[in-house]
C-alpha positions as CSV (number, residue, x, y, z in Angstrom):
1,X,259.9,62.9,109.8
2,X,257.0,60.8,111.1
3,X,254.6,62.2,113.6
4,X,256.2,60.5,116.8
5,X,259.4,61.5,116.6
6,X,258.4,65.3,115.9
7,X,259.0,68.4,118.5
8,X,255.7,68.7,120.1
9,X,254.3,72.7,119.5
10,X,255.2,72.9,123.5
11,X,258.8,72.1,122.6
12,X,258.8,74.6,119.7
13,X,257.4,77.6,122.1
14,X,259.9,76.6,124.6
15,X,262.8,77.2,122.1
16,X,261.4,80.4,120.8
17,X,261.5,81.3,124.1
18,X,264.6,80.5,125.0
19,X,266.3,82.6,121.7
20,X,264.8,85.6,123.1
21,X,266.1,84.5,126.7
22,X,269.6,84.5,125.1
23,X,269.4,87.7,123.4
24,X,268.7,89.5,126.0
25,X,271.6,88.1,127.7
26,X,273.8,88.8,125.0
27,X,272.8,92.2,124.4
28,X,273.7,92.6,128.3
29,X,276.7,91.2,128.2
30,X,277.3,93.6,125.3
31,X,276.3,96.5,127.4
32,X,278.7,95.7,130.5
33,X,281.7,94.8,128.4
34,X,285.0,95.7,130.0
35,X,287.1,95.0,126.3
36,X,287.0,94.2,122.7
37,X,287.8,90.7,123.7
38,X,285.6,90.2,127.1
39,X,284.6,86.6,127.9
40,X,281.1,87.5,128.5
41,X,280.2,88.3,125.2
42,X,282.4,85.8,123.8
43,X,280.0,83.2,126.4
44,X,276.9,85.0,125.3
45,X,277.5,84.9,121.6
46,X,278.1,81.0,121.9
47,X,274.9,80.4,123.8
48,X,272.7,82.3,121.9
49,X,274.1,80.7,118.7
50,X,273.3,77.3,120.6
51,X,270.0,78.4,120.9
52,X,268.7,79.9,117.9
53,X,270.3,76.9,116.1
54,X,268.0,74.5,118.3
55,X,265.1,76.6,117.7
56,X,265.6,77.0,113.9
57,X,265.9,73.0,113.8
58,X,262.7,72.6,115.9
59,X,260.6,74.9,113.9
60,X,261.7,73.1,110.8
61,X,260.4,69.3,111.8
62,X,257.6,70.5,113.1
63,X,256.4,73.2,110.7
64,X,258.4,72.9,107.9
65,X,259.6,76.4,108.3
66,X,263.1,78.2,108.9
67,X,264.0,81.5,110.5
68,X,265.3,84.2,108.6
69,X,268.3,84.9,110.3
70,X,271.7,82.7,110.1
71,X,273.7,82.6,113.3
72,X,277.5,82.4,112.5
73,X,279.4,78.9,113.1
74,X,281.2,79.2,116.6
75,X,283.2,75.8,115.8
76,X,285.7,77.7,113.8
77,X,285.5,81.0,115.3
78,X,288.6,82.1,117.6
79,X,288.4,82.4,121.5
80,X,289.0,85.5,122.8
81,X,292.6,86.7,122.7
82,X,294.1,86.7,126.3
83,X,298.0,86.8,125.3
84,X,300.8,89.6,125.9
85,X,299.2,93.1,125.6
86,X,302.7,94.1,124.4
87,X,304.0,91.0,122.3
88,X,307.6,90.5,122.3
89,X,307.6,88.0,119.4
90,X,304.9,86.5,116.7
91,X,304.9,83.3,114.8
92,X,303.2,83.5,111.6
93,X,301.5,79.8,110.4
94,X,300.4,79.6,106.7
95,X,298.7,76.9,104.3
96,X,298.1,76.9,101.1
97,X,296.9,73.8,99.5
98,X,297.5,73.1,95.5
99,X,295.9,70.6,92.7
100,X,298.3,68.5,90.5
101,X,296.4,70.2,87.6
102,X,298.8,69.7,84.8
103,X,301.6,67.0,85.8
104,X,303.2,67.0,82.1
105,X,303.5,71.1,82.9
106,X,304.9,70.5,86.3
107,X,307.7,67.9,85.1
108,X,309.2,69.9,82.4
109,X,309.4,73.1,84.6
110,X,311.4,70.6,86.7
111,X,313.0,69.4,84.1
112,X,314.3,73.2,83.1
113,X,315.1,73.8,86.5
114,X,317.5,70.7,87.0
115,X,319.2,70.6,83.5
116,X,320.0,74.6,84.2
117,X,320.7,74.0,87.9
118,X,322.1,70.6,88.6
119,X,325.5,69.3,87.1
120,X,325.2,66.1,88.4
121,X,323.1,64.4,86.0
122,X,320.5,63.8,88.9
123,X,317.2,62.5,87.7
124,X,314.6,63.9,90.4
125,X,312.4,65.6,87.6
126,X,310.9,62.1,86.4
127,X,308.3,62.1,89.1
128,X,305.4,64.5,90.2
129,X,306.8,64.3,93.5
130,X,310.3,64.5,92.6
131,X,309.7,67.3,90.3
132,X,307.2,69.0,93.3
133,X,310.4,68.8,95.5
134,X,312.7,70.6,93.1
135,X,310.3,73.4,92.1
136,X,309.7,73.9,96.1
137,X,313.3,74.1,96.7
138,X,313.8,76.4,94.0
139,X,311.2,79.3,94.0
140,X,309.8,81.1,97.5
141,X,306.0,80.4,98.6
142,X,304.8,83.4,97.9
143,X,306.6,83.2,94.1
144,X,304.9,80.0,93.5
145,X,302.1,81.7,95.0
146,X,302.3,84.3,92.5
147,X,302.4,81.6,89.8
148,X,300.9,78.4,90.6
149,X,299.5,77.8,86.9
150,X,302.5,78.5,85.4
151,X,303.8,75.4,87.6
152,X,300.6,73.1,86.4
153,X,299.4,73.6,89.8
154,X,295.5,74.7,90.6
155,X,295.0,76.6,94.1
156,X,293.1,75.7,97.1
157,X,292.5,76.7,100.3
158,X,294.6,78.8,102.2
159,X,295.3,80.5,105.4
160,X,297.5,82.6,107.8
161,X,297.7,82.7,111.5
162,X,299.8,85.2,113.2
163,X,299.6,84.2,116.6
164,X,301.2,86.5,119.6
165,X,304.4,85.4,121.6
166,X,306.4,86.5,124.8
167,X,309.6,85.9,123.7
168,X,311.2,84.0,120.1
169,X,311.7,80.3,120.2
170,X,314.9,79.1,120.8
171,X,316.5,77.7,117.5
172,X,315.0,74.3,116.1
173,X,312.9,74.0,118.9
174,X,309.8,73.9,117.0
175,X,311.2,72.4,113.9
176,X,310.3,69.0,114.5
177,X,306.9,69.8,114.8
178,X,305.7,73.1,113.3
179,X,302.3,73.6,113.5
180,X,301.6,71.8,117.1
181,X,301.1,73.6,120.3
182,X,299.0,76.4,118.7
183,X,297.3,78.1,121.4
184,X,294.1,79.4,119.4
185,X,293.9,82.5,122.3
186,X,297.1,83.9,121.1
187,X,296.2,84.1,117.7
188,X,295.9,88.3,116.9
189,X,294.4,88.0,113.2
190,X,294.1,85.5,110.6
191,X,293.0,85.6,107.0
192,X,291.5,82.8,104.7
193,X,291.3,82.1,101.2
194,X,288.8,79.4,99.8
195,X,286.3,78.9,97.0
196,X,283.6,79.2,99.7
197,X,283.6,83.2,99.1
198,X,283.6,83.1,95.7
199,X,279.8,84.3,96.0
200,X,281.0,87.2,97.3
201,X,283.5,88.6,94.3
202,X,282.7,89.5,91.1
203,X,283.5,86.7,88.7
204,X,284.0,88.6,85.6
205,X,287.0,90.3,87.1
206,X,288.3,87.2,88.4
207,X,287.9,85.5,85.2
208,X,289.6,88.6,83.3
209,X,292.7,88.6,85.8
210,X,293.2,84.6,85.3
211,X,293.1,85.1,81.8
212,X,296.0,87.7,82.0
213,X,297.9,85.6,84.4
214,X,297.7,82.6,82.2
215,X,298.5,84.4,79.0
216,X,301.8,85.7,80.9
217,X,302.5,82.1,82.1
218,X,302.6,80.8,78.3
219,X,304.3,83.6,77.0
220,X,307.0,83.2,79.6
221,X,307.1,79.5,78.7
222,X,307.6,80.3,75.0
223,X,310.6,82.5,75.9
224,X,311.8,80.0,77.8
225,X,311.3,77.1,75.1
226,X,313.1,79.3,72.7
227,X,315.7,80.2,74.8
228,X,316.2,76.4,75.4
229,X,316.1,75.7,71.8
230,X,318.8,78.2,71.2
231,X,321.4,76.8,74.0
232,X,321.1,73.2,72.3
233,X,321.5,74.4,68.6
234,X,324.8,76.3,69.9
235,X,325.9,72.8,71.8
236,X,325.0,70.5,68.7
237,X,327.3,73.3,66.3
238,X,330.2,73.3,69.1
C-alpha cells in the first residue's frame, strides 16, 4: 500500500484506543446482565468486534503487524433468543449438501432399486437426476446420511436449526415454501457440519472410520450383486 493512502500513526492510536474503549464496555455489560441472552452483551460483543477488527486492519497497513487475538465473525452468529420461554411447538430446518462423486455407482443402485421395486417397466434410473430422485424417494435422510458413499455420493456441508414455536403450523401451510420466514431469534440451538473443522479432529481416526464404512459399503454391494446374479440365473432356468 503506498504511503498516501496509509492510516496515519494518529489514526492507528485512535483505534487502539477505541478496542480498549469497547472492552470496557463489554465487560460492563457483562457485569449488569439480567440473562443468558441479554441484548447488551449481545450489542457490546458486536461493537467490540467492530472495533478490534478496525484496529487489527489499521495496524496491519501501517506497520505490517497483526494482533494476536481473533475476534469471532458476528455475520453468522445468532441474535439473541427472544421467543416463547415455554415453547409449545419447534420446527427443526436441516441441510445437507452431497457431491455426485461416483454417477456410474449412483445409477446402478437406482437401477437395483427400480427393477426390485417398480413393475412398470419405468425407466427413471438412466439419469443422475432421475436415479437421485428414486434413491431419495426410497431411503430416509438420515439412512442416506448413514451411507452416502455407498450411493456414489461425497458429503458436504451440513446443518440443523431447531427454531422455537407458539403453536404447530396448520397443515401445508408452509409447504410451499419451507425454509422462508425463519425468524433467526427463535432459533434455540443449531449444529453444523463442514470441512472447515476438520483442523480440529484427528484425522487418523477419521480416515480409519471411512475406511470401515467403505469396506461395508462394497461388501454389501457384493452381496447384493450376487444376490442379483442368483435371481436372473433362476429366471433364465424357469
Amino acid at each position: 500500500m503506498s504511503d498516501a493512502v496509509q492510516p496515519t500513526a494518529a489514526e492507528v492510536r485512535a483505534a487502539a484506543e477505541a478496542v480498549k474503549t469497547a472492552l470496557d464496555r463489554h465487560l460492563a455489560a457483562v457485569e449488569r446482565r439480567s440473562g443468558e441472552d441479554d441484548p447488551a452483551v449481545y450489542e457490546a460483543f458486536n461493537e467490540l468486534a467492530a472495533a478490534a477488527e478496525t484496529y487489527d486492519e489499521l495496524l496491519y497497513d501501517r506497520y505490517d503487524e497483526v494482533t494476536p487475538f481473533e475476534i469471532p465473525g458476528t455475520e453468522d452468529a445468532l441474535p439473541p433468543y427472544t421467543g416463547p420461554e415455554e415453547p409449545h411447538a419447534v420446527s427443526v430446518l436441516i441441510r445437507r449438501d452431497y457431491a455426485v462423486a461416483e454417477p456410474q455407482r449412483l445409477l446402478a443402485q437406482a437401477q437395483r432399486i427400480e427393477a426390485a421395486d417398480y413393475e412398470d417397466g419405468a425407466e427413471t434410473s438412466g439419469t443422475v437426476h432421475g436415479a437421485l430422485g428414486i434413491l431419495f424417494g426410497e431411503f430416509e435422510p438420515d439412512e442416506i446420511a448413514s451411507r452416502h458413499k455407498e450411493f456414489g455420493l461425497e458429503e458436504g456441508d451440513s446443518t440443523l436449526w431447531v427454531t422455537a414455536a407458539d403453536e404447530q403450523a396448520d397443515p401445508g401451510e408452509w409447504l410451499a415454501g419451507p425454509f422462508e420466514q425463519i425468524d433467526a431469534q427463535r432459533v434455540v440451538c443449531r449444529f453444523d457440519v463442514s470441512a472447515v473443522f476438520d483442523d480440529e479432529i484427528d484425522h487418523g481416526e477419521v480416515d480409519d472410520v471411512i475406511d470401515e464404512d467403505i469396506d461395508d459399503g462394497e461388501d454389501e454391494l457384493d452381496d447384493l450383486d450376487a444376490e442379483l446374479d442368483e435371481d436372473e440365473d433362476l429366471e433364465r432356468r424357469a
